[in-house]
C-alpha positions as CSV (number, residue, x, y, z in Angstrom):
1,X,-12.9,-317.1,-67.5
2,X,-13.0,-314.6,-65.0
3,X,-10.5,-314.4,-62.3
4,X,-10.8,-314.8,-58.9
5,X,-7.8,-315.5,-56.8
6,X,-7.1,-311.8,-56.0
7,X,-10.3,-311.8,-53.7
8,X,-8.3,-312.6,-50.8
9,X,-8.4,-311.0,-47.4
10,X,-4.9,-309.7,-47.6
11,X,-5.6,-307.2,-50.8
12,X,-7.2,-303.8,-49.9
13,X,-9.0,-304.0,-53.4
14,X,-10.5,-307.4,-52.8
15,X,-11.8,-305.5,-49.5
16,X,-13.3,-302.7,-51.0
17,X,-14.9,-304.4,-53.7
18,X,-16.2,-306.9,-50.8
19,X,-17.7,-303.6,-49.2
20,X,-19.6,-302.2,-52.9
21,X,-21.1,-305.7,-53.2
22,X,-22.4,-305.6,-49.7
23,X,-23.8,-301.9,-49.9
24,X,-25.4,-302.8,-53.1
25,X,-27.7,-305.9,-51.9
26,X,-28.5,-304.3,-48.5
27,X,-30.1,-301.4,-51.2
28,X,-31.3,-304.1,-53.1
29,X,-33.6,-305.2,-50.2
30,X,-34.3,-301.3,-49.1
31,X,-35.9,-301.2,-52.7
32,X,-37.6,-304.2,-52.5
33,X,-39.3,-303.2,-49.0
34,X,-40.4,-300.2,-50.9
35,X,-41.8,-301.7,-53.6
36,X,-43.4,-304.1,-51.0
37,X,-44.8,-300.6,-49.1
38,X,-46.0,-298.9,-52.5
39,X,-47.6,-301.9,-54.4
40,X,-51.5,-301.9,-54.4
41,X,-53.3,-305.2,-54.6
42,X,-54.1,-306.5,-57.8
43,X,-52.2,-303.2,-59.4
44,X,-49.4,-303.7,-62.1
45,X,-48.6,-299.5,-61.6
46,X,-45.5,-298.2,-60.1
47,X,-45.3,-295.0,-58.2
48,X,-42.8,-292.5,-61.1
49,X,-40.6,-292.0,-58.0
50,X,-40.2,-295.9,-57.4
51,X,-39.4,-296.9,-60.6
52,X,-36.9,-294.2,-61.6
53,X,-35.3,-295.3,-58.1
54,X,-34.8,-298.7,-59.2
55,X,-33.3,-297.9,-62.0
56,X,-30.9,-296.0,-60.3
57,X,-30.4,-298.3,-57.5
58,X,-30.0,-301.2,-59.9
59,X,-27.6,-299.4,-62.0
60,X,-25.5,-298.8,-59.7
61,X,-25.6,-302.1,-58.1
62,X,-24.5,-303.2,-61.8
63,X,-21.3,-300.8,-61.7
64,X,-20.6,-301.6,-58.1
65,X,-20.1,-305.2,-58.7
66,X,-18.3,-304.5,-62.4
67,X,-16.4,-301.3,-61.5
68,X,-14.4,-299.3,-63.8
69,X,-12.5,-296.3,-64.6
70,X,-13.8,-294.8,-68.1
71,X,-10.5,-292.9,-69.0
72,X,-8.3,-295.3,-68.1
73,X,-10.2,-298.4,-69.4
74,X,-9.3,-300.4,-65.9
75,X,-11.8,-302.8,-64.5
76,X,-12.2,-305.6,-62.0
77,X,-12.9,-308.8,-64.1
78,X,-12.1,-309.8,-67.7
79,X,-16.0,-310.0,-69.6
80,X,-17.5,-307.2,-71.9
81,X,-19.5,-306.7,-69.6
82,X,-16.9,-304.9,-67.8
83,X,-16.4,-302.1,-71.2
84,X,-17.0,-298.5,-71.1
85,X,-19.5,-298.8,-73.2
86,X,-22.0,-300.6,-71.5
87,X,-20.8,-299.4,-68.3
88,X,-21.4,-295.5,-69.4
89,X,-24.7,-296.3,-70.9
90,X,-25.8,-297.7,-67.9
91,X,-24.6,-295.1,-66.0
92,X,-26.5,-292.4,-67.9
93,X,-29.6,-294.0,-67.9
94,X,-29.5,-294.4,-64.0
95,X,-28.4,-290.7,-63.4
96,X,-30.6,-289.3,-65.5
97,X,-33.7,-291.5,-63.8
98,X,-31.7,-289.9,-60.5
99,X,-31.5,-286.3,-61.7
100,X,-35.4,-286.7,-63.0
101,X,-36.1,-287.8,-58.9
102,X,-35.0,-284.9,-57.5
103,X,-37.0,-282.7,-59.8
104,X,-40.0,-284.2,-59.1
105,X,-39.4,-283.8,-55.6
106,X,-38.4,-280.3,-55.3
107,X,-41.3,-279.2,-57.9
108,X,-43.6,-280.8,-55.8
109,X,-42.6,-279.4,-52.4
110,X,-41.9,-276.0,-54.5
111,X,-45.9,-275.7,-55.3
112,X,-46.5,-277.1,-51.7
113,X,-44.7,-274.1,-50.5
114,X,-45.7,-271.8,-53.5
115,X,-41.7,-271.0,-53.6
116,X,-40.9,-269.6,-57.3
117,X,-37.1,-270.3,-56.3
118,X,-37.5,-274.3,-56.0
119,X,-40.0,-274.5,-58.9
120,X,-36.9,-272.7,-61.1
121,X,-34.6,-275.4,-60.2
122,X,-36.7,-278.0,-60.4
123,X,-36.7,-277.1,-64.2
124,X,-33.2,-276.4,-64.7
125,X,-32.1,-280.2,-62.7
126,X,-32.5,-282.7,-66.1
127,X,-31.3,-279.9,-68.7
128,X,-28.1,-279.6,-66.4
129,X,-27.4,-283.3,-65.7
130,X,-28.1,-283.7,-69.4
131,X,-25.5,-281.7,-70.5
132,X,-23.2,-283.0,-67.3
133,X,-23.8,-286.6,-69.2
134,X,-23.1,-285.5,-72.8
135,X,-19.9,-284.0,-71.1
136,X,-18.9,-287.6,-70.0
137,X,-19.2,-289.5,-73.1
138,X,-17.0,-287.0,-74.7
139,X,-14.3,-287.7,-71.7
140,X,-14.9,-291.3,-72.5
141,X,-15.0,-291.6,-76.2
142,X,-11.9,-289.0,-76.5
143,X,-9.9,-289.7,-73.1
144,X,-9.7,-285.9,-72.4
145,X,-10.0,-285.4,-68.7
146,X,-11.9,-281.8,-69.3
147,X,-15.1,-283.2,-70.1
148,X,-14.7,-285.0,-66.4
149,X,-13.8,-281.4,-65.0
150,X,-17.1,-280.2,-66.9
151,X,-19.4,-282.9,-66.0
152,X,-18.6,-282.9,-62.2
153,X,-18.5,-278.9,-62.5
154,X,-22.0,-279.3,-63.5
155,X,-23.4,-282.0,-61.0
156,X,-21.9,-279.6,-58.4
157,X,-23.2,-276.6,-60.1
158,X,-26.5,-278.7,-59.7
159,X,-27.0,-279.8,-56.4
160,X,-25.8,-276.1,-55.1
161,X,-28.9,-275.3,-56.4
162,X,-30.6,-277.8,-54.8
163,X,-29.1,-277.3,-51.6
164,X,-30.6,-273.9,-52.3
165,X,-34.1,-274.5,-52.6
166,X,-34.0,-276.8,-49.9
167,X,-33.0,-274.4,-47.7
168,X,-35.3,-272.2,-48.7
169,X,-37.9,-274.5,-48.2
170,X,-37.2,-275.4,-44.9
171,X,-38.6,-272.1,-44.1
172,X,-42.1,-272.7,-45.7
173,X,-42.6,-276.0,-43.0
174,X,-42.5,-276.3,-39.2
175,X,-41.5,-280.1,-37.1
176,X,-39.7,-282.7,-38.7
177,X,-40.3,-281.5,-42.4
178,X,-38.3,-278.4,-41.7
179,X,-35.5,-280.3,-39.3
180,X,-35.4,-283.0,-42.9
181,X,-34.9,-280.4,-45.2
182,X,-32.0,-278.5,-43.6
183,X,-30.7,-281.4,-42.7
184,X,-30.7,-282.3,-46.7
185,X,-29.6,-279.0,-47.5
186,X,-26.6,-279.8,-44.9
187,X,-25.5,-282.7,-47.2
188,X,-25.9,-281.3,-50.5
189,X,-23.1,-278.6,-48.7
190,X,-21.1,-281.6,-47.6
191,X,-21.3,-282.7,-51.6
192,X,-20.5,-279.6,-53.2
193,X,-17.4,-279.2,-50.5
194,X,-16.2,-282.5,-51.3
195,X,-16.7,-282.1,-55.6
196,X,-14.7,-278.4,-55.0
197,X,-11.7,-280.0,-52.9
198,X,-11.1,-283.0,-53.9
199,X,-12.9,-284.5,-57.3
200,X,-13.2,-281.4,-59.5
201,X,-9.0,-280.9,-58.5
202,X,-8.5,-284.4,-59.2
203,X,-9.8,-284.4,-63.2
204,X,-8.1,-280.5,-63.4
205,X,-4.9,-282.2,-62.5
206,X,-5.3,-285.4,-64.7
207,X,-6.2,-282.8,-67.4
208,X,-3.2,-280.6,-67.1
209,X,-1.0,-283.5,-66.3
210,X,-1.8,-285.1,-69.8
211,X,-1.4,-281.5,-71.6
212,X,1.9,-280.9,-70.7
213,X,2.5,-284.5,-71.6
214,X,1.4,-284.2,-75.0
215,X,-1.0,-286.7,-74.7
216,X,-2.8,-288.0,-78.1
217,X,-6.4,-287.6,-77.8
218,X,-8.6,-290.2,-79.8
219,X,-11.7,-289.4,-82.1
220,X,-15.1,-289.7,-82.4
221,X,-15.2,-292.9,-84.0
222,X,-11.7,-294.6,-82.6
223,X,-12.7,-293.6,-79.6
224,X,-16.4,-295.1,-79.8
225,X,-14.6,-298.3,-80.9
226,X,-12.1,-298.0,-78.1
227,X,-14.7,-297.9,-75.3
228,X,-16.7,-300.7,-76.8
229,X,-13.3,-303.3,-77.1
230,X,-10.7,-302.4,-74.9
231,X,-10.8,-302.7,-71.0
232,X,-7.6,-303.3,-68.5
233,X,-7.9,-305.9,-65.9
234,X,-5.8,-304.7,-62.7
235,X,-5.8,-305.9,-59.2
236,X,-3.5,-303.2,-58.6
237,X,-4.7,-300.8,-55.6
238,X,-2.6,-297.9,-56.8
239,X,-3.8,-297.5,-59.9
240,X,-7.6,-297.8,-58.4
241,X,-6.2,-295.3,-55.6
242,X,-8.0,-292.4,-57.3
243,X,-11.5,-294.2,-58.0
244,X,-11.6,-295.3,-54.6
245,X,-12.9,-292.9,-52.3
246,X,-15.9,-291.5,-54.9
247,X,-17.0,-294.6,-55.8
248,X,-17.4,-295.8,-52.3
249,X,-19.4,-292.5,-51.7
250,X,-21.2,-292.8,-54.7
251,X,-22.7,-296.4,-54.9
252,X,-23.3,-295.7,-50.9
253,X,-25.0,-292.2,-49.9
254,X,-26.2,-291.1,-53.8
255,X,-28.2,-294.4,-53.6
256,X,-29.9,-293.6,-50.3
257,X,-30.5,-290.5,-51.3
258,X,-32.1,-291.8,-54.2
259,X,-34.0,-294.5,-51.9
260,X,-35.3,-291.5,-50.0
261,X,-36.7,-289.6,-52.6
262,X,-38.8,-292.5,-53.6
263,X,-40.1,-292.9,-50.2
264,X,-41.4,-289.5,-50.9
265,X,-44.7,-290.8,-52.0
266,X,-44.8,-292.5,-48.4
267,X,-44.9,-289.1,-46.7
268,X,-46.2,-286.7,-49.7
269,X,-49.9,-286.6,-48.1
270,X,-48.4,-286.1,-44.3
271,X,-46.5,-282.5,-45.8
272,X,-49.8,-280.0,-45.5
273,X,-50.2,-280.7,-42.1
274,X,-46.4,-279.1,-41.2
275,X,-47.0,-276.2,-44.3
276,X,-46.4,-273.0,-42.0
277,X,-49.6,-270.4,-42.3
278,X,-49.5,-267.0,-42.1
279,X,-50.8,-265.3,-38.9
280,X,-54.5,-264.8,-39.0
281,X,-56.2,-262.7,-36.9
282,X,-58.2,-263.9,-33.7
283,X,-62.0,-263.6,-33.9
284,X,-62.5,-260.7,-31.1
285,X,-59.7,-258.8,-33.4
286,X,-61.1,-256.0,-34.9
287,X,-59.0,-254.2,-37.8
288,X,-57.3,-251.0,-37.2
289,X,-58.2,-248.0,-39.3
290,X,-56.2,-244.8,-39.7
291,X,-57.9,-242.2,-40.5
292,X,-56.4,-239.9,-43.5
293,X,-57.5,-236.3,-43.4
294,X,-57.6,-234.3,-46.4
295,X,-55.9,-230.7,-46.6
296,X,-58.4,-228.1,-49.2
């Protein structure tokens, strides 16, 4: 029976979690208008970008309103719902659906553009993400804090690329295309700031902290065990204190920006009209010849 008498005004936890659930359903409904938007008439077919969207949106709808902390095996409310286990596997199946979005998008605005530098990255997103989630699971099955340091070394490492290509884009448009894709390139900055100051440092400490402790580590197939039948129950604010702050970043910006990149099949057929041409000449412009003369 699940416990509910810590939801009370008075606890910051029973606040924040208040906030995840409401962030959640108001992307809930920004998905639903989409699909609404994108549906033809009498057509079962959903656009790639909407339905890998809604796996990410719903996936993290599902962890916002069961949050945990893999490591530590802490969680909100007492079902098995609430296990690593499930709550990883949902996890990598909505990240990679996320990861998989934003290489569809940059390939597709990198042959808009013709930029070899966006197409490149656009290749090199899922492989990266890939590894960043096989990193995970071993933080999760063994409790080592490295494999977080990896994995979010990685999702930085990726979306500096991105912010990259963006930015490099940017220069192939004109109008509001261009002003959108700094502006993108702007946040992934923001991200990779934030990943290098605060959550990268956070797992380096954790890991170091449990070295010098002489922490025991647990195998492959304890620790599979482990994730799949042990979770903590805590109301406790402190021990969420690190969680906090990513998790409410996470389940808030990442999902619009997933949101967004399905809406790109709203404004796909709008780019060619902001695609920036090189100068042509005018028709009363006649080519310039230079004459070359020959020394015998």
């Amino acid at each position: 029976m699940l416990q509910l008498d810590w939801l009370d005004w008075s606890n910051p936890l029973a606040l924040w979690w208040g906030f995840l659930v409401a962030v959640s359903a108001g992307n809930i409904a920004w998905l639903l208008w989409l699909h609404a938007r994108l549906r033809k008439p009498g057509a079962f077919a959903v656009e790639p970008l909407l339905l890998l969207g809604s796996a990410y949106v719903l996936g993290c709808a599902f962890r916002s309103v069961l949050p945990r902390a893999d490591v530590q095996r802490i969680c909100l409310f007492d079902t098995w719902l609430s296990s690593v286990f499930v709550g990883r596997s949902v996890a990598t199946v909505a990240e990679l659906c996320f990861a998989i979005q934003w290489a569809i998008v940059l390939r597709e605005l990198g042959h808009l553009a013709h930029s070899p530098t966006a197409r490149t990255v656009a290749k090199a997103i899922v492989p990266l993400i890939a590894l960043a989630e096989a990193c995970s699971w071993y933080a999760v099955v063994t409790t080592n804090y490295l494999g977080n340091v990896l994995e979010n070394s990685l999702w930085t490492l990726t979306f500096a690329l991105i912010g990259i290509a963006l930015l490099q884009l940017a220069n192939y448009f004109r109008g509001i295309v261009r002003y959108a894709l700094a502006a993108a390139a702007v946040g992934m900055a923001g991200y990779v700031v934030f990943m290098c100051s605060v959550d990268v440092p956070t797992y380096f400490e954790r890991w170091q902290a449990d070295l010098a402790n002489g922490k025991h580590l647990l195998g492959l197939f304890s620790g599979l065990h482990d994730v799949a039948t042990r979770w903590i129950v805590t109301h406790d604010a402190a021990r969420w204190h690190g969680e906090i702050a990513w998790m409410s970043l996470y389940f808030s910006m990442a999902v619009w920006a997933s949101l967004l990149l399905a809406s790109f099949t709203l404004v796909r057929p709008l780019l060619p009209r902001y695609r920036t041409r090189a100068r042509t000449a005018k028709p009363d412009e006649r080519p310039v010849t230079v004459a070359v003369r020959s020394r015998r």
